[in-house]
Backbone atoms as SQL, in Angstrom:
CREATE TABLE atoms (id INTEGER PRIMARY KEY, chain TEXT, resi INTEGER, resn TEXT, atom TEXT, x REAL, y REAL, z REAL);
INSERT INTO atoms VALUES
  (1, 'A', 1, 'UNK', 'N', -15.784, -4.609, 10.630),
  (2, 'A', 1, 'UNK', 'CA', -15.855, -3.611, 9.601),
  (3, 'A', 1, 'UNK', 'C', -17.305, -3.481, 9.164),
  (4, 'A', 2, 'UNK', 'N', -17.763, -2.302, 9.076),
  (5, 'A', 2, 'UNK', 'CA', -19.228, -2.019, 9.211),
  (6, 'A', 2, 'UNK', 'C', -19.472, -2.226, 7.629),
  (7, 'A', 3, 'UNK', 'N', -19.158, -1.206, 6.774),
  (8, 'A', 3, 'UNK', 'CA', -19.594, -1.354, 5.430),
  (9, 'A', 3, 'UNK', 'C', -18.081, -1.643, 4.261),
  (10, 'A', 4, 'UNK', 'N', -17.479, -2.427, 4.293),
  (11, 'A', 4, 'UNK', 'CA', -16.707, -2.402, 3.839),
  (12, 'A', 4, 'UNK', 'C', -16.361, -1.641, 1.964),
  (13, 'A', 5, 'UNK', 'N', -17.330, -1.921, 1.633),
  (14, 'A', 5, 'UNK', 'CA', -17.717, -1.592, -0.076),
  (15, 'A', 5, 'UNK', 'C', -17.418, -0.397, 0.183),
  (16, 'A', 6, 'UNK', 'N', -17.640, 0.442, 1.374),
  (17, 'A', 6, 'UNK', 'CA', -17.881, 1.765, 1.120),
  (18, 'A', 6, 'UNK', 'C', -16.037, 2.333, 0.870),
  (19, 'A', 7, 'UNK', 'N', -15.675, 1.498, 1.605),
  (20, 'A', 7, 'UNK', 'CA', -14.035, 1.455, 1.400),
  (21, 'A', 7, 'UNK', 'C', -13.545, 1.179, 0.597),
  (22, 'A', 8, 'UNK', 'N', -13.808, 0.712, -0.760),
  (23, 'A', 8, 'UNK', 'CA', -13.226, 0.256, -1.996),
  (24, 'A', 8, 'UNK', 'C', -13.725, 0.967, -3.333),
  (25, 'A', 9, 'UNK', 'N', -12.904, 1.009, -3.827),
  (26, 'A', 9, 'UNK', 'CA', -12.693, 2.142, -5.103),
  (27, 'A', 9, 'UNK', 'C', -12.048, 1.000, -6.672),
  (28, 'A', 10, 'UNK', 'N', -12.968, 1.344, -7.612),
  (29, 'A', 10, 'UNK', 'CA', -12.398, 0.904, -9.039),
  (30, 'A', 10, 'UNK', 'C', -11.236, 2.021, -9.670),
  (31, 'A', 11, 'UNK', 'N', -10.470, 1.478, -9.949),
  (32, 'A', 11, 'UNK', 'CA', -8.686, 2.442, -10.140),
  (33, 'A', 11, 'UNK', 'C', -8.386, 2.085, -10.908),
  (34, 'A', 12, 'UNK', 'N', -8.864, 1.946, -12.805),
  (35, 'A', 12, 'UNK', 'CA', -8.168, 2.009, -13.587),
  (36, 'A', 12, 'UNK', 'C', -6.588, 1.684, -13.633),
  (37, 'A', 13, 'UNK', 'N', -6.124, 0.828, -14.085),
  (38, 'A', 13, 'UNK', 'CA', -4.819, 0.530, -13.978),
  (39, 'A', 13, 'UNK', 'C', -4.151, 1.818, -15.339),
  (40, 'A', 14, 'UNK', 'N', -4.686, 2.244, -16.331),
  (41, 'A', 14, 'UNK', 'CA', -4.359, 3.141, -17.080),
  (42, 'A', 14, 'UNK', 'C', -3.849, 4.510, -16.338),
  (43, 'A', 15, 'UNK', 'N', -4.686, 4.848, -15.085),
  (44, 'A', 15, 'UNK', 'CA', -4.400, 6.025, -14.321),
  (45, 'A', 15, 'UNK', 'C', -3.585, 5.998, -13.447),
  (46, 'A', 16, 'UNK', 'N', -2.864, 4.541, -13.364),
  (47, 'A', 16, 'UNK', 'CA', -1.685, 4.915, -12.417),
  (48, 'A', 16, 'UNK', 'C', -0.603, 5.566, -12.627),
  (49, 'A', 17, 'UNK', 'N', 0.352, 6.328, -11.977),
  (50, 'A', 17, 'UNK', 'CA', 1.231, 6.504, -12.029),
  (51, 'A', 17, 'UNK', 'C', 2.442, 5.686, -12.319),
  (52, 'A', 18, 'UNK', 'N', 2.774, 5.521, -13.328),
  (53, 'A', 18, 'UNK', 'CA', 3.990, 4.420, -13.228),
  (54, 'A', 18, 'UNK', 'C', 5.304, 5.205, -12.406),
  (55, 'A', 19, 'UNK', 'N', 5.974, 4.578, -11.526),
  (56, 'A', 19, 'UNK', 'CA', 7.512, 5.055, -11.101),
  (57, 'A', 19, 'UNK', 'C', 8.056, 3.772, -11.487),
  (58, 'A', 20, 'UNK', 'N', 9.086, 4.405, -12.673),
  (59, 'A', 20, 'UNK', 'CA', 10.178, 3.264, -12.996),
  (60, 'A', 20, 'UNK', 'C', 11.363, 3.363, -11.914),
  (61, 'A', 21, 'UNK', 'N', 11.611, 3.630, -11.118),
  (62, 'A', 21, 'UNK', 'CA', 12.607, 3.198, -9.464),
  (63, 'A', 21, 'UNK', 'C', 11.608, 2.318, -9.157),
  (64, 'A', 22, 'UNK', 'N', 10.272, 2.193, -8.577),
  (65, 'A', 22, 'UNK', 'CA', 10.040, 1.591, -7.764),
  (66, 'A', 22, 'UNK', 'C', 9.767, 0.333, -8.822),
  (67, 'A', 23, 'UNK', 'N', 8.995, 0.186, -9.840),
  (68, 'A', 23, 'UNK', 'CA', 9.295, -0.863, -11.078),
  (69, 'A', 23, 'UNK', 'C', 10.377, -1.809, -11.308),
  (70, 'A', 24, 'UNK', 'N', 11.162, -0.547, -10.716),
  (71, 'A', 24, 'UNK', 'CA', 12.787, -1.575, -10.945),
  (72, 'A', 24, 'UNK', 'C', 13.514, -1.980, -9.884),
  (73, 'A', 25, 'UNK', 'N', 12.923, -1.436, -8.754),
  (74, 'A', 25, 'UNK', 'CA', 13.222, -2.099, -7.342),
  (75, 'A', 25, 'UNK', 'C', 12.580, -3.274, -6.919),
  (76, 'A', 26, 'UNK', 'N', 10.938, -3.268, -7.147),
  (77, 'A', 26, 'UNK', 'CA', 10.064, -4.249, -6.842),
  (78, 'A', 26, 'UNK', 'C', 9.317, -5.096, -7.671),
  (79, 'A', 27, 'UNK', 'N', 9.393, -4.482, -8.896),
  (80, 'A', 27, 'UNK', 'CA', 9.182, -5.900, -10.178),
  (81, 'A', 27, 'UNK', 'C', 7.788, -5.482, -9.855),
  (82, 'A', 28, 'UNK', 'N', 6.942, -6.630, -10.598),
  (83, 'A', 28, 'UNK', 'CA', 5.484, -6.349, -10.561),
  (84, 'A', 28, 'UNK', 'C', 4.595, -5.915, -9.592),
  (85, 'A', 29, 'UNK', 'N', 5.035, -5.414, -8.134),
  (86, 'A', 29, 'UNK', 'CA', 3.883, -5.006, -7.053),
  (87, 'A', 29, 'UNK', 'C', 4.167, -3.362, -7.290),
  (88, 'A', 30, 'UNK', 'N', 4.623, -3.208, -8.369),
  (89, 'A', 30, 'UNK', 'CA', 4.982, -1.673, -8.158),
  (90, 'A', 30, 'UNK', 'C', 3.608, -1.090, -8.048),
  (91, 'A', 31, 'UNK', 'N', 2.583, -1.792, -8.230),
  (92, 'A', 31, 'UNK', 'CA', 1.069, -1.099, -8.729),
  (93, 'A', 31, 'UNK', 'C', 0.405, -1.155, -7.201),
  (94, 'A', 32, 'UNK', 'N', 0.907, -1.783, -6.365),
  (95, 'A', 32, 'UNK', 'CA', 0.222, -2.136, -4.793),
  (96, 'A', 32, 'UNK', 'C', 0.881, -0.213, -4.507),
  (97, 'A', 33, 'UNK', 'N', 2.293, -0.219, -4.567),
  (98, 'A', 33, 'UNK', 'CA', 2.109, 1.097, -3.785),
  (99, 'A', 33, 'UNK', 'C', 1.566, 2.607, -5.165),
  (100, 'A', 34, 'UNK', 'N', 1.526, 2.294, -6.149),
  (101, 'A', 34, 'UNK', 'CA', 0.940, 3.461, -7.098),
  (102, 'A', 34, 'UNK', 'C', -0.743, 3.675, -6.631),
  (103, 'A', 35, 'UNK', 'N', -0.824, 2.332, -6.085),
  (104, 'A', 35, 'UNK', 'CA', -2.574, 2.719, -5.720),
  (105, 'A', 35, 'UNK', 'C', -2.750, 3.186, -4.231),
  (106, 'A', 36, 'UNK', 'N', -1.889, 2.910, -3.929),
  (107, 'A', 36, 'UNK', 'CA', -2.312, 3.422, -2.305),
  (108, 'A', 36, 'UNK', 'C', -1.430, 4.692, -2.568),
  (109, 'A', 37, 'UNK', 'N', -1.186, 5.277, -3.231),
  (110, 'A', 37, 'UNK', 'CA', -0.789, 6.252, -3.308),
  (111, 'A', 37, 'UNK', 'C', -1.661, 7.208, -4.319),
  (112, 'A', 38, 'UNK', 'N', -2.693, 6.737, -5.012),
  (113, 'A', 38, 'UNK', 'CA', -3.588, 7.475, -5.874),
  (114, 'A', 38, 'UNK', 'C', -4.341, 7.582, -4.976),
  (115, 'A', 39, 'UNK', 'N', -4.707, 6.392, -3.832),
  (116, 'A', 39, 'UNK', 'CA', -6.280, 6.864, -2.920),
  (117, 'A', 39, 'UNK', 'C', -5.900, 7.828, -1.490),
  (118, 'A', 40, 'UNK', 'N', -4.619, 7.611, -1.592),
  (119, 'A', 40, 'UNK', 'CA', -3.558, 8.713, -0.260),
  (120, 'A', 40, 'UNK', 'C', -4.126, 7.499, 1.083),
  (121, 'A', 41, 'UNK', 'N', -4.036, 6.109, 0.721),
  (122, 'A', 41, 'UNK', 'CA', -4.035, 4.994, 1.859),
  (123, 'A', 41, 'UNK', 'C', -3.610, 5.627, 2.816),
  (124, 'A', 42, 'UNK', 'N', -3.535, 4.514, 3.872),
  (125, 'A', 42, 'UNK', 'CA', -3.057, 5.227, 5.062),
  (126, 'A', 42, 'UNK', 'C', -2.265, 3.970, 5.020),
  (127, 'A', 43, 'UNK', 'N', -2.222, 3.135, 4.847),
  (128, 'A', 43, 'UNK', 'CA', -1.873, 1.685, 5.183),
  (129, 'A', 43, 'UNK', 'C', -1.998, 0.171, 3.194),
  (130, 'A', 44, 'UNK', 'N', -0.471, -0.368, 3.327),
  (131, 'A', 44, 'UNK', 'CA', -1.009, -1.763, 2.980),
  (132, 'A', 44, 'UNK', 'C', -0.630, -2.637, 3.521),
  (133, 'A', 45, 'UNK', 'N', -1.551, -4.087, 3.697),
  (134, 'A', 45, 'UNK', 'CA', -1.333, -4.954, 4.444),
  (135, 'A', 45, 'UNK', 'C', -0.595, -5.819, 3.720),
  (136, 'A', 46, 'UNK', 'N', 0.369, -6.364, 3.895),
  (137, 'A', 46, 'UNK', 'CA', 0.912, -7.453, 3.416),
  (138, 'A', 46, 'UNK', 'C', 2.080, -8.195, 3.851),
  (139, 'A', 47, 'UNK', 'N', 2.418, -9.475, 3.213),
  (140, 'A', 47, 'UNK', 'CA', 3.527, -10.241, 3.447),
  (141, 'A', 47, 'UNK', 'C', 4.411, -10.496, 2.237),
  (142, 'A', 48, 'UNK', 'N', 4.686, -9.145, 1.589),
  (143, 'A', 48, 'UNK', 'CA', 5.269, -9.398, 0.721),
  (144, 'A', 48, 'UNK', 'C', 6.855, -8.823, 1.239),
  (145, 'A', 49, 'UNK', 'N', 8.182, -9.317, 1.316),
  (146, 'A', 49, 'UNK', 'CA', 9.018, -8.925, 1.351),
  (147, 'A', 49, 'UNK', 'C', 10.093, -8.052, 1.083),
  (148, 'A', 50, 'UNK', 'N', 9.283, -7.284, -0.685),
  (149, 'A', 50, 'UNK', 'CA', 10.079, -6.346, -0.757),
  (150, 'A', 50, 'UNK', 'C', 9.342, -5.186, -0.324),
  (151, 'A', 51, 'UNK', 'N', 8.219, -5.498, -0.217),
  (152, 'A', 51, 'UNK', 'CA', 7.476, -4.404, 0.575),
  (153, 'A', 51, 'UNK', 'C', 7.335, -3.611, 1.581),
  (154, 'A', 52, 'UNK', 'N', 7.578, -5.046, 2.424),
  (155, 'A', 52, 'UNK', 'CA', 7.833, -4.726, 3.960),
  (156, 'A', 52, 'UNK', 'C', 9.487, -4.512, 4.059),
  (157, 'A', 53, 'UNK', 'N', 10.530, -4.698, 2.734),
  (158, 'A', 53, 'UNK', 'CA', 11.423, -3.734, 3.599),
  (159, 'A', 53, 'UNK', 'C', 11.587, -2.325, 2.830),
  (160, 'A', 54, 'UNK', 'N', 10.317, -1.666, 2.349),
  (161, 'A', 54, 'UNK', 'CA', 10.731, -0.704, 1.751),
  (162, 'A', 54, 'UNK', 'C', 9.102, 0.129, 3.311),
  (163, 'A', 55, 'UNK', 'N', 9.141, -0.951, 4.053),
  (164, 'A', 55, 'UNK', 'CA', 8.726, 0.194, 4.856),
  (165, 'A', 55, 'UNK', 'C', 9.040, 1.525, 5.883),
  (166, 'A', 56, 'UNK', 'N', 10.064, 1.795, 5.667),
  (167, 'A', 56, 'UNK', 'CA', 10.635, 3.353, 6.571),
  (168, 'A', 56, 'UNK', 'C', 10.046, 4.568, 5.564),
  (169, 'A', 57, 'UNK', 'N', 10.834, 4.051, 4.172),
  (170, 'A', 57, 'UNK', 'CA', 11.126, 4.912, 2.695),
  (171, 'A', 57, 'UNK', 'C', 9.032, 5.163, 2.993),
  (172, 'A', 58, 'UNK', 'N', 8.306, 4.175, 2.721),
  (173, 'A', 58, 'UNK', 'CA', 7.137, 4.414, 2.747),
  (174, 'A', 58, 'UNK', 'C', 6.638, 4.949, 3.393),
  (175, 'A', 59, 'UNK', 'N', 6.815, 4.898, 4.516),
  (176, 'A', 59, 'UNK', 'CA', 6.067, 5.868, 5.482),
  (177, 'A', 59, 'UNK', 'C', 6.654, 7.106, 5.870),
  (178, 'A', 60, 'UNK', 'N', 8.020, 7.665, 5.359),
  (179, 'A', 60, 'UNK', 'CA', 8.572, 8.759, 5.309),
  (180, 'A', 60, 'UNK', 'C', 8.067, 9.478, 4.310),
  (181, 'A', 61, 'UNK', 'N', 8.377, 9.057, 3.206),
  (182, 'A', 61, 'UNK', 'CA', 7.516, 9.578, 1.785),
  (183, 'A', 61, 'UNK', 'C', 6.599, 9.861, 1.501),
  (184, 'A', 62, 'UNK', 'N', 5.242, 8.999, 2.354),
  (185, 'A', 62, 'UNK', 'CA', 4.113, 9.136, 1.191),
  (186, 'A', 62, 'UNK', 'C', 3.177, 8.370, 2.605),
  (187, 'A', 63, 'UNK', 'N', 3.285, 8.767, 3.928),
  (188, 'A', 63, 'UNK', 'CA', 2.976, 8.562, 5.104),
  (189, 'A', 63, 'UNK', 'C', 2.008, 7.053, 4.769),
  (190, 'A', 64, 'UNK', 'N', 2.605, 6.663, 4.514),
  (191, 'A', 64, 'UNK', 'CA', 2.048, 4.980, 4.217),
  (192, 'A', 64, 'UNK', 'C', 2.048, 3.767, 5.229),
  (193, 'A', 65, 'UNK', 'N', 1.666, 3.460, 5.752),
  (194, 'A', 65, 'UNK', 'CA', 2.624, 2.541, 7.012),
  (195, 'A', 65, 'UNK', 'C', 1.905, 0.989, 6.159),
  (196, 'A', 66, 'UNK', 'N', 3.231, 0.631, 6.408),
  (197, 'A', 66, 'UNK', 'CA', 3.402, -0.931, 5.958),
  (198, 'A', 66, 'UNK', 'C', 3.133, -2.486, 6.663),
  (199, 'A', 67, 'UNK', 'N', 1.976, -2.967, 7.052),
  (200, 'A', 67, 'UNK', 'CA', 1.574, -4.169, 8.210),
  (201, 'A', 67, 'UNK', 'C', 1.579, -5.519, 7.393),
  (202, 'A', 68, 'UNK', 'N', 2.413, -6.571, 8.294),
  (203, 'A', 68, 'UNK', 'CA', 1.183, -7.823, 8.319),
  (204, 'A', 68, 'UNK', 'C', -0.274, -7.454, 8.981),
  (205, 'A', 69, 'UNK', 'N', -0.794, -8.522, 8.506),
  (206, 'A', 69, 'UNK', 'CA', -2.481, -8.746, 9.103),
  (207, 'A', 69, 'UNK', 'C', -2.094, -8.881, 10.391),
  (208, 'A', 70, 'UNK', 'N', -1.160, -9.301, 11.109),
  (209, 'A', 70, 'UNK', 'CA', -1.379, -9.456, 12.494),
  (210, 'A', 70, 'UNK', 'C', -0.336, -8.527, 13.185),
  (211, 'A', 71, 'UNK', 'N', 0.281, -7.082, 12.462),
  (212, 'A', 71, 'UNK', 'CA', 0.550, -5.899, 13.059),
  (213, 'A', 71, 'UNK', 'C', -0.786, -5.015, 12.658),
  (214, 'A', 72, 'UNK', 'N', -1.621, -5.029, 11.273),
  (215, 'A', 72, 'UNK', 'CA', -2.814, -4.175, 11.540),
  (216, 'A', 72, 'UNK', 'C', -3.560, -4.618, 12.641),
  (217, 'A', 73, 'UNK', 'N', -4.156, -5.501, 13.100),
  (218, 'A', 73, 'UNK', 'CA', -4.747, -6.028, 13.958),
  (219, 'A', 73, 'UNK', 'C', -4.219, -5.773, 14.950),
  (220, 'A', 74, 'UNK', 'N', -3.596, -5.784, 15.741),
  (221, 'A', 74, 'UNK', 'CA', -2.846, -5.178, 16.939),
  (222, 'A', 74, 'UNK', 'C', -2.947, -3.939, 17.236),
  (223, 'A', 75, 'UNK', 'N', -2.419, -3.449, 15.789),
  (224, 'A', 75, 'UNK', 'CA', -2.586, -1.824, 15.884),
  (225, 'A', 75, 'UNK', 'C', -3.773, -1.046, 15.853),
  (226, 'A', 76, 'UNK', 'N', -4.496, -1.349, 15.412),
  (227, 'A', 76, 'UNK', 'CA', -5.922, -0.947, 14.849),
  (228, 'A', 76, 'UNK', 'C', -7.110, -1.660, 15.781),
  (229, 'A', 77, 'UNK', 'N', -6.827, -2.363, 16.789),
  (230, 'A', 77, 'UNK', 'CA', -7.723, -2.805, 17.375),
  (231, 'A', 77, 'UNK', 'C', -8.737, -1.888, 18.103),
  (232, 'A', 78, 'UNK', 'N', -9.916, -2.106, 18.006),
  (233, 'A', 78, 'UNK', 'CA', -10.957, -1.266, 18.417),
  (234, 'A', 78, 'UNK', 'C', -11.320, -0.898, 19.952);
């Protein structure tokens, strides 16, 4: 990754969008998908479980695709 900084953004937690479904589906990571959904991500990486099974809904919805580190890496390899 060449410049990474250039990839990261300060996001006010005041400006998120709250969705009380997803609040009340996923408890406190509701803010992982409100932000990748304020910057229009393409992708979050993680091993979180309710995450990764709300990945179809995510990437149907809000073209999000949902990885471990070692499906981005696979996928994204250069």
């Amino acid at each position: 990754m060449d410049d990474i900084e250039g990839w990261l953004s300060y996001i006010p937690m005041k400006n998120l969008e709250h969705d009380k479904k997803m609040l009340n589906r996923i408890g406190n990571d509701w803010y992982l998908i409100a932000i990748s959904r304020s910057i229009n991500a393409d992708f979050i990486i993680t091993y979180d479980k309710d995450l990764i099974s709300m990945k179809s809904e995510l990437k149907d919805q809000d073209d999000i695709e949902v990885l471990t580190s070692e499906n981005f890496m696979e996928s994204y390899k250069r």
